[in-house]
Backbone as a printed PyTorch tensor [residue, N CA C, xyz], in Angstrom:
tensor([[[ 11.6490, -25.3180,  13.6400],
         [ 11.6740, -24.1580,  12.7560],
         [ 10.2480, -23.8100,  12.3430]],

        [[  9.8620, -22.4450,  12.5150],
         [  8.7270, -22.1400,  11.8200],
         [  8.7250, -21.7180,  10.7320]],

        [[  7.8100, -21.7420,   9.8270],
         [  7.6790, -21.3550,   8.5370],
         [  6.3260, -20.5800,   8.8150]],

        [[  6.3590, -19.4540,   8.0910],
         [  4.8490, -18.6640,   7.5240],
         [  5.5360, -17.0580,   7.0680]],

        [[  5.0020, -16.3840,   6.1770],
         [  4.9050, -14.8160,   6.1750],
         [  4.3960, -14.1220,   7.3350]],

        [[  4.6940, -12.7550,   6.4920],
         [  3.9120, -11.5770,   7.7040],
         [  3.0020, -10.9150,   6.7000]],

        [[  1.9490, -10.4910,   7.2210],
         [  1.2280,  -9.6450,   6.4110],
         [  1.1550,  -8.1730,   7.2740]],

        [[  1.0440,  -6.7120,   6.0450],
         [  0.7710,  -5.5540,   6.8980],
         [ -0.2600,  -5.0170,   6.9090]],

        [[ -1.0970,  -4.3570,   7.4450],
         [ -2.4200,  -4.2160,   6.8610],
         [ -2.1890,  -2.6500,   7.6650]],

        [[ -2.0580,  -1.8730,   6.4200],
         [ -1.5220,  -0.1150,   6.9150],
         [ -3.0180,   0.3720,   6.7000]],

        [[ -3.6770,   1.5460,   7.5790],
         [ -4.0470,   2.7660,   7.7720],
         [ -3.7400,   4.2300,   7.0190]],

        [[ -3.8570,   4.8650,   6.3390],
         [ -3.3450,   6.1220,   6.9810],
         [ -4.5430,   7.2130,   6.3860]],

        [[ -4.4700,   8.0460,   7.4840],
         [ -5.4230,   9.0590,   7.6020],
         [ -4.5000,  10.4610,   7.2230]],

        [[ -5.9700,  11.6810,   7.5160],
         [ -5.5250,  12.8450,   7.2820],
         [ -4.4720,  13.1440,   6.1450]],

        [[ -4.5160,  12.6320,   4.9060],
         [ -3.7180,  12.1220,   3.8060],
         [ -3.9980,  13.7300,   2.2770]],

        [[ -3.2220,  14.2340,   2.2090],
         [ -3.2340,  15.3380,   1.1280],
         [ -4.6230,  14.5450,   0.0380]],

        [[ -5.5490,  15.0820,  -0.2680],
         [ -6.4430,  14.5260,  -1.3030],
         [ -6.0240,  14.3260,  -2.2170]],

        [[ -5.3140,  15.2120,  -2.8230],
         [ -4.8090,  15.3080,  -4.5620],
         [ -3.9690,  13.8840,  -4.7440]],

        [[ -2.9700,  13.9330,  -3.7300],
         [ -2.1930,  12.6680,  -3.4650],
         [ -2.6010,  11.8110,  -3.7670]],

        [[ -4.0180,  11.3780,  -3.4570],
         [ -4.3840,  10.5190,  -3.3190],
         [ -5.0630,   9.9110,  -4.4920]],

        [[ -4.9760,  11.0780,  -5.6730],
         [ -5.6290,  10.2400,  -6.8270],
         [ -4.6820,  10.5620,  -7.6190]],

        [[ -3.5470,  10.3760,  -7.8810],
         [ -2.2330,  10.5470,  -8.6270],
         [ -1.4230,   9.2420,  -8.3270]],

        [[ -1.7840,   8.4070,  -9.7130],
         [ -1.3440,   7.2960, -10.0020],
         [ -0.0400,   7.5440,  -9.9120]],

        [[  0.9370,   8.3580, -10.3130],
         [  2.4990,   8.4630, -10.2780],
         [  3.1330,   8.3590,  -9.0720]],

        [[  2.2440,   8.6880,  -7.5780],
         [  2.6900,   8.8620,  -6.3190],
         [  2.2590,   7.5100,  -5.8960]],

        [[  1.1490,   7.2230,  -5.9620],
         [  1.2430,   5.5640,  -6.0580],
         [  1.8940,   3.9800,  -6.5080]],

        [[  2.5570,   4.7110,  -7.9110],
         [  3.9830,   3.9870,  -8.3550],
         [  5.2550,   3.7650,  -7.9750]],

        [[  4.8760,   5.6100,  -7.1770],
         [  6.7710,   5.5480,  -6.2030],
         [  6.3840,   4.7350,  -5.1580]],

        [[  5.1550,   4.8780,  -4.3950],
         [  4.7290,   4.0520,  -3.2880],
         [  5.1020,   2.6270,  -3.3120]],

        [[  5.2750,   2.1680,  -4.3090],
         [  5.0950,   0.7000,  -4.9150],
         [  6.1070,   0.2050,  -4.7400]],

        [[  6.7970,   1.2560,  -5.9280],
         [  8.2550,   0.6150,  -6.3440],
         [  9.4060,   0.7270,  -5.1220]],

        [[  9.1400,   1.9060,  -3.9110],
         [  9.8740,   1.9560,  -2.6710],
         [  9.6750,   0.8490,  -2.1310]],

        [[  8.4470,   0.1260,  -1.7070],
         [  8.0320,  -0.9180,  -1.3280],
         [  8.9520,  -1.9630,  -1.1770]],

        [[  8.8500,  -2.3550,  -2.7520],
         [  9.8240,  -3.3220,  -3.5080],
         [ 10.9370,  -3.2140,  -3.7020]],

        [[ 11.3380,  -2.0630,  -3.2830],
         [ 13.0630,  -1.9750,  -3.1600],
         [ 13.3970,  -2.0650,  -1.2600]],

        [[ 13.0430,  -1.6050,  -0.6420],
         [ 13.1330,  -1.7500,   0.8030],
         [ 12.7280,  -2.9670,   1.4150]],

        [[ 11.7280,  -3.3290,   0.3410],
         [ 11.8820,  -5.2170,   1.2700],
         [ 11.8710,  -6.2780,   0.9220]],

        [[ 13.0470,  -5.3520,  -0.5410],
         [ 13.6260,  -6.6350,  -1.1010],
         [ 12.1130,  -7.6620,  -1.8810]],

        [[ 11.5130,  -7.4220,  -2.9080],
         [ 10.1300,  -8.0050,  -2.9330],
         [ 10.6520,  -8.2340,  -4.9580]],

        [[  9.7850,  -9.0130,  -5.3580],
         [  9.9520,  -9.1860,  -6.3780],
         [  8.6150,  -9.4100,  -7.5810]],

        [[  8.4400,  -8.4320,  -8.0540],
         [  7.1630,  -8.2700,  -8.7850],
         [  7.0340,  -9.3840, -10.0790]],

        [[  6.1280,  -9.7900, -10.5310],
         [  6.1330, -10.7090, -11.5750],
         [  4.8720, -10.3890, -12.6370]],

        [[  5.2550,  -9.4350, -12.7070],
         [  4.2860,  -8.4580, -14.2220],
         [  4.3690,  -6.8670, -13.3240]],

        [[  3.3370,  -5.8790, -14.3720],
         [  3.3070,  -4.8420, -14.0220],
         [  1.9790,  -5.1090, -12.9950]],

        [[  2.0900,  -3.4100, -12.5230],
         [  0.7940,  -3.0210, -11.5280],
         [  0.2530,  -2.5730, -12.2980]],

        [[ -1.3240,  -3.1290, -11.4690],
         [ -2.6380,  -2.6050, -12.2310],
         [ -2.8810,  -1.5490, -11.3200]],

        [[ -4.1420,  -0.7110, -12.0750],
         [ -4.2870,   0.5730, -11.4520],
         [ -5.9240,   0.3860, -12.1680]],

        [[ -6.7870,   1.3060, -11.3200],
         [ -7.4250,   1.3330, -11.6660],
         [ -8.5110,   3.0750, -10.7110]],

        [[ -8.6540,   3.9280, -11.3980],
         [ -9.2280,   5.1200, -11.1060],
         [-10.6460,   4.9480, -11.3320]],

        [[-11.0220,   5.3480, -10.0280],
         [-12.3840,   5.5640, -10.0710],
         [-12.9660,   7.1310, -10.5450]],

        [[-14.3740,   7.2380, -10.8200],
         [-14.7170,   8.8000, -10.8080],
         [-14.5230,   9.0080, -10.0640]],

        [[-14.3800,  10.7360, -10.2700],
         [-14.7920,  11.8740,  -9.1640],
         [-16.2260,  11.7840,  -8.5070]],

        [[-16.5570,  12.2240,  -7.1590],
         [-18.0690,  11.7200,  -6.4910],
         [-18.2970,  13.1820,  -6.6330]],

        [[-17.1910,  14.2380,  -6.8880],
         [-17.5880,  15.8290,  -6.6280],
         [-17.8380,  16.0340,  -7.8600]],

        [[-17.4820,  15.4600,  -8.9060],
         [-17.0770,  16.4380, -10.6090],
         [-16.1620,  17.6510, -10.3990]],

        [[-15.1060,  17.3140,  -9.5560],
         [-13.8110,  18.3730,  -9.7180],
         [-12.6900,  18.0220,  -9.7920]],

        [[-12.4990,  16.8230,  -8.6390],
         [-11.1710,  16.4010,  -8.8980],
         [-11.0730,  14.3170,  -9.0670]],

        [[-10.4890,  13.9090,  -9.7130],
         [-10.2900,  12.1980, -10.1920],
         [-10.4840,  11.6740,  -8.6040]],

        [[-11.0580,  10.7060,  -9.4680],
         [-11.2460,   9.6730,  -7.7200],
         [-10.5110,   9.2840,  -7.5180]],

        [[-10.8480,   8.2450,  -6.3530],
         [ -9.8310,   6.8540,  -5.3910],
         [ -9.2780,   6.0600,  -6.6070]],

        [[ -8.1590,   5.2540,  -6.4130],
         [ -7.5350,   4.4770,  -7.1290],
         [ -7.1500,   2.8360,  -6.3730]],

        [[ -7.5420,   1.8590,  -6.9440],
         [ -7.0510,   0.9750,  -6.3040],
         [ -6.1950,   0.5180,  -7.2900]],

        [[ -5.2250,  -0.3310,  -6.5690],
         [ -4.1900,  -0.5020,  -7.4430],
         [ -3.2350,  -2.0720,  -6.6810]],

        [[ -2.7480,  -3.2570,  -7.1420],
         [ -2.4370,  -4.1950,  -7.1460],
         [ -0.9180,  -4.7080,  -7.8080]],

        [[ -0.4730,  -5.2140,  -7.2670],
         [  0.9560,  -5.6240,  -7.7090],
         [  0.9080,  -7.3600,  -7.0290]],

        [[  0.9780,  -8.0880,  -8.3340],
         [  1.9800,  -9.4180,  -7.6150],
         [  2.9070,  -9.9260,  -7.9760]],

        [[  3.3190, -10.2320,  -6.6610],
         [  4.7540, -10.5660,  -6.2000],
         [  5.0140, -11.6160,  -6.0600]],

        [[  6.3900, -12.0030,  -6.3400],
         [  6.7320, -13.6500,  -6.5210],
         [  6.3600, -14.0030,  -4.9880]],

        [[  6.6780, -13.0070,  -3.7520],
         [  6.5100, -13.1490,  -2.4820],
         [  5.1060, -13.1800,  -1.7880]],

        [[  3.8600, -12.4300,  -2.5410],
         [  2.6510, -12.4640,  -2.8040],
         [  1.9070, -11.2360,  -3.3190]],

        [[  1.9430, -10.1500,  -2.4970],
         [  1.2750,  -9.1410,  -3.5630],
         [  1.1880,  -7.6120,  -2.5070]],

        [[  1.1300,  -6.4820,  -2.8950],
         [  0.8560,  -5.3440,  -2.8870],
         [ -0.1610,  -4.6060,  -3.2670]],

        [[ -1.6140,  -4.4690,  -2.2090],
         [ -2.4360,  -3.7840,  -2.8170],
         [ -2.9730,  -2.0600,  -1.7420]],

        [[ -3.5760,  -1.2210,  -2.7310],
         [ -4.2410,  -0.2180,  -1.6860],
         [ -5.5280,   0.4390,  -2.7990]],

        [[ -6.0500,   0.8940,  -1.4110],
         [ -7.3440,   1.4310,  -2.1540],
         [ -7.3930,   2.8830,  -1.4660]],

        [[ -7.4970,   3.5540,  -2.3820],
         [ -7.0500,   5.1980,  -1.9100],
         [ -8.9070,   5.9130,  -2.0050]],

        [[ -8.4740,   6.7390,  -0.7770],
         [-10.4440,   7.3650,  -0.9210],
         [-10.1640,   9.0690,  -0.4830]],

        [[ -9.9700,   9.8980,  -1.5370],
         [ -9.0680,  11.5040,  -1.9960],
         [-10.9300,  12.1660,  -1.3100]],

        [[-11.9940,  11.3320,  -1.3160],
         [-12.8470,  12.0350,  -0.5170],
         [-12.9860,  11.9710,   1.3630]],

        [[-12.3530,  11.2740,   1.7010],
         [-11.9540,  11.0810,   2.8540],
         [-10.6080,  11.0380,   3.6410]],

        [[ -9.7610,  11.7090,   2.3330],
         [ -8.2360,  11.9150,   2.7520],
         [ -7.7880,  10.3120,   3.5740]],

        [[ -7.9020,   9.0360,   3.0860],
         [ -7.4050,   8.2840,   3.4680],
         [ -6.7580,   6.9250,   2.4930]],

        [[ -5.9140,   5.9120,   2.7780],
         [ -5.6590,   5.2430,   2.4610],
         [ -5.5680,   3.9670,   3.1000]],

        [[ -5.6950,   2.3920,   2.4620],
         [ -5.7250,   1.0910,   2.8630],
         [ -4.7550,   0.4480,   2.2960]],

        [[ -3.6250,   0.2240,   2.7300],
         [ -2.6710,  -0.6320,   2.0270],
         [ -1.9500,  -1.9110,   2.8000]],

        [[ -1.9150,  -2.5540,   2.0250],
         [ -1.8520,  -4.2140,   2.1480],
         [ -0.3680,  -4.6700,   1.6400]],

        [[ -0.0130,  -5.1960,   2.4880],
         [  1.1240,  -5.6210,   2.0890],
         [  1.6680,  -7.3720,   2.6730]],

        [[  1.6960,  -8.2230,   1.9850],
         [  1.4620,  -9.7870,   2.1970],
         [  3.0120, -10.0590,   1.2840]],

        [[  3.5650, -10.9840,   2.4830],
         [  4.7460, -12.0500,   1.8180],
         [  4.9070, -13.3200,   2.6420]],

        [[  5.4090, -13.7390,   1.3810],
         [  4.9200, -15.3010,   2.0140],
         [  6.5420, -15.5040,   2.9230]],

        [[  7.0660, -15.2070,   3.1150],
         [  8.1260, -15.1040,   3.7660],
         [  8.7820, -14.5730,   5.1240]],

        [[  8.6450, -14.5180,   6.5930],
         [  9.0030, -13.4370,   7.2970],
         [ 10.3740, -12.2120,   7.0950]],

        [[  9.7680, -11.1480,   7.2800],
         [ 10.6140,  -9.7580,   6.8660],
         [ 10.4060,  -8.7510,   8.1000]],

        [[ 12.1460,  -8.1100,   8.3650],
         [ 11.4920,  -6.9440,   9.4540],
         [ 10.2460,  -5.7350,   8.1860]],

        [[ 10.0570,  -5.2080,   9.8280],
         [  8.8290,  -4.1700,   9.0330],
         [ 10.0090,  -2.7830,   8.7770]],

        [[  8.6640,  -2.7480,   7.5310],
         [  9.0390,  -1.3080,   6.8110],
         [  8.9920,  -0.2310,   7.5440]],

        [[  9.4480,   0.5350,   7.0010],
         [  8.8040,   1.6600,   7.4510],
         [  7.8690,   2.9970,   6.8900]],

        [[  6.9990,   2.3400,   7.1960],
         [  5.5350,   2.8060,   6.5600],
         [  4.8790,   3.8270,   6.7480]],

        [[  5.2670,   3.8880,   7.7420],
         [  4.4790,   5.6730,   8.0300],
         [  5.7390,   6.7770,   7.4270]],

        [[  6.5690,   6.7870,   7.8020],
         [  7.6590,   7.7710,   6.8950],
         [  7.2570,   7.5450,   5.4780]],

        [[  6.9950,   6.7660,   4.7430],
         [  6.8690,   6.5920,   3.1540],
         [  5.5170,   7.3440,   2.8630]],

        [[  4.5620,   6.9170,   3.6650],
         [  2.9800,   7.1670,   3.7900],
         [  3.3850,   8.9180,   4.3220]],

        [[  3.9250,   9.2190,   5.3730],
         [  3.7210,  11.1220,   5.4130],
         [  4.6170,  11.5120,   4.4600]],

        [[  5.9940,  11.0590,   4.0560],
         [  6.0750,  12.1420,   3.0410],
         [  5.8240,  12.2740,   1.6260]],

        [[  4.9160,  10.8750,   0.8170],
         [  4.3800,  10.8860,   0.0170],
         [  2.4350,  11.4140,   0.0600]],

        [[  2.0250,  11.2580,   1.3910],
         [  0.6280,  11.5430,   1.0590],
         [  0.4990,  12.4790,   1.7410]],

        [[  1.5400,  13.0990,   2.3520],
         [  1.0620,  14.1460,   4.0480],
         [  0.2810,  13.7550,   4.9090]],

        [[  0.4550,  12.0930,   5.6140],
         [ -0.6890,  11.6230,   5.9490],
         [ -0.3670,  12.3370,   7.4560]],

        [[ -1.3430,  12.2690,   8.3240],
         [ -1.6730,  12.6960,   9.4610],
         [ -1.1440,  11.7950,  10.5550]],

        [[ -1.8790,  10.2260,   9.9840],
         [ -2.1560,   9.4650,  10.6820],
         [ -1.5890,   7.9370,  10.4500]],

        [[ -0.7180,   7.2530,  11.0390],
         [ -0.8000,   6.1560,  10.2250],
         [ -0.6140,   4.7940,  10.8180]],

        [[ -1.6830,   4.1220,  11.2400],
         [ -1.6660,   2.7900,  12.0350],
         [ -1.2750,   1.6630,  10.7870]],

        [[ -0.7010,   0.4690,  11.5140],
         [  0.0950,  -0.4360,  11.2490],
         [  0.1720,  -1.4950,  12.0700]],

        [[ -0.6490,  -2.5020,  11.0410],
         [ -0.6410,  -3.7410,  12.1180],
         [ -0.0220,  -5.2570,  11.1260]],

        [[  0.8030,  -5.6180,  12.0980],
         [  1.6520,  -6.9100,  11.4330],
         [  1.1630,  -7.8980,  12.1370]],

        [[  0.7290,  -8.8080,  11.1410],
         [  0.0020,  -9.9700,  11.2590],
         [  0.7750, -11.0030,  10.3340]],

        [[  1.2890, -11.9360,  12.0350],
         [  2.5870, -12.8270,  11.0560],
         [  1.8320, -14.1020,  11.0720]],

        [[  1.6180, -15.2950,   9.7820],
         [  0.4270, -15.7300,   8.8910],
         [  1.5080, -17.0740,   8.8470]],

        [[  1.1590, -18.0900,  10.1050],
         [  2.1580, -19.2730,  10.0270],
         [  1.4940, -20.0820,   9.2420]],

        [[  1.8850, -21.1140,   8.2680],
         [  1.7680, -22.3020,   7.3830],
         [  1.3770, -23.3440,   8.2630]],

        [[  1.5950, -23.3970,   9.3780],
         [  0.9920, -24.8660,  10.2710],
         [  0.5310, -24.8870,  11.4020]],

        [[ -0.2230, -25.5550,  12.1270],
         [ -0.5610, -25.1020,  13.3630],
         [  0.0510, -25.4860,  14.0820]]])
């Protein structure tokens, strides 16, 4: 029997800007997360907004969740229409589906996805 998690390490490009610095669309991001794969949070998510680099519209946001399973993080960049999101459990799980969540919450363009399954022994 093997034992280890999977980790996801998502992409996504060509991403609506505004989207991208709106902590509330980042919460649904979260909380879909954690309901679709079954995940179990153990406090709230932090958030954290950066400035604007233009002085017009709120910056990137990174933002963190952990999970009894291990944790949920992304770092959003509304000047490059893109996003980095991380997704780690210590457990193996089929994959999400991440790019449907990612285009119809960010309008992303683009969205690579790589699962990297993270065995406990050699």
């Amino acid at each position: 029997m093997t034992t280890g998690g999977c980790e996801w390490v998502i992409d996504a490009f060509d991403c609506d800007p505004k989207s991208l610095a709106d902590q509330d669309r980042l919460r649904r991001l979260f909380d879909s997360l954690v309901e679709t794969l079954s995940l179990h949070p153990i406090g709230e998510s932090r958030w954290h907004q950066f400035p604007s680099r233009s002085g017009v519209a709120p910056g990137g946001i990174t933002g963190m969740t952990l999970l009894a399973e291990s944790h949920i993080a992304c770092h959003t960049f509304p000047e490059h229409g893109s996003m980095c999101l991380n997704v780690f459990c210590c457990r193996a799980r089929p994959d999400g589906d991440f790019a449907r969540l990612l285009k119809q919450e960010f309008q992303a363009g683009e969205v690579r996805v790589k699962r990297i399954d993270r065995p406990y022994q050699r």
